[in-house]
C-alpha positions, -999 to +999 in steps of 0.1 A: +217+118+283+226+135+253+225+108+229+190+094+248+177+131+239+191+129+201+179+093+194+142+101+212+143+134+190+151+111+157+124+090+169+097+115+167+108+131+139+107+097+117+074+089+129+062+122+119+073+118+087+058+085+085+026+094+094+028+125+067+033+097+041+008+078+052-020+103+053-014+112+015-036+102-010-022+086-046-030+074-077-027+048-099-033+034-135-044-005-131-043-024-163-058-052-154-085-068-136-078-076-099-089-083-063-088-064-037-099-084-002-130-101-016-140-079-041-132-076-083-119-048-095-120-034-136-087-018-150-084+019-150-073+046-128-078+043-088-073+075-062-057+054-034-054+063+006-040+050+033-054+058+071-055+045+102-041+034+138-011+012+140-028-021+149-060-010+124-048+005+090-066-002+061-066+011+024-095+025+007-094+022-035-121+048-052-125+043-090-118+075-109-143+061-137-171+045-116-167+058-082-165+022-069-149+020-041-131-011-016-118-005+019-093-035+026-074-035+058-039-047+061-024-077+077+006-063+091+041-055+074+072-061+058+105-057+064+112-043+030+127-010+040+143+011+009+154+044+005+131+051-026+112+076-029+087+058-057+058+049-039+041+016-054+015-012-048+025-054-057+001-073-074+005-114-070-007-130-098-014-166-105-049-171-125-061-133-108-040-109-099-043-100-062-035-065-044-006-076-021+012-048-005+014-010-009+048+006-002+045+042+008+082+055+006+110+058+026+121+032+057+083+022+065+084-010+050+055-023+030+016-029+044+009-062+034-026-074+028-048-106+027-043-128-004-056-159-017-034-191-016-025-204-053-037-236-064-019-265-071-002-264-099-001-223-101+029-204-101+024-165-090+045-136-112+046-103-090+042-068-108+041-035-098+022-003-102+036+032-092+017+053-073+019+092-077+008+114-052-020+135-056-031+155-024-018+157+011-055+150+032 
């Protein structure tokens, strides 16, 4: 019974800290042109958040220069779980680079979001972007 209470106790405390992460709002330095679900996006600094339920999360991306902002809701998640504390968004880029995934920190794995198949004859290079936190919401 002792171990049940421990591991339940674990449990909660992990999703906690999950959800703190999740809730925090970041931001980041784009040098380049991108998509974001259907819409364009010009380099330059985005304030990035993260909110939602489990089976509806979605990430809203406000332009620190034009005020522009995308909400794009994510797709489900990966099983890339590291101990890093850096948290980051992946571009995939074949002709356009596309937002793929957003990586929060810690064991959560990353939210991974819509993205165009490449064409033919493309090949797609991956780069990515840290995020640095700005305010807890």
């Amino acid at each position: 019974m002792t171990n049940t209470k421990s591991l339940m106790l674990a449990a909660v405390v992990c999703a906690i800290a999950a959800g703190n992460a999740a809730a925090q709002t970041y931001h980041a330095e784009i040098p380049f042109t991108f998509r974001a679900g259907t819409t364009t996006l010009a380099p330059g600094g985005y304030d990035i958040s993260f909110k939602g339920m489990t089976s509806g999360r979605y990430i809203t991306l406000r332009s620190t220069e034009s005020k522009q902002a995308v909400m794009v809701q994510t797709t489900g998640m990966t099983g890339e779980q590291k101990g890093e504390s850096v948290p980051k968004l992946r571009f995939e880029c074949g002709s356009r680079c596309t937002l793929a995934s957003m990586w929060v920190g810690g064991w959560q794995g990353a939210y991974k979001l819509h993205t165009p198949r490449l064409g033919p004859n493309e090949t797609a290079r991956v780069l990515t972007i840290e995020l640095t936190p700005v305010k807890a919401d």
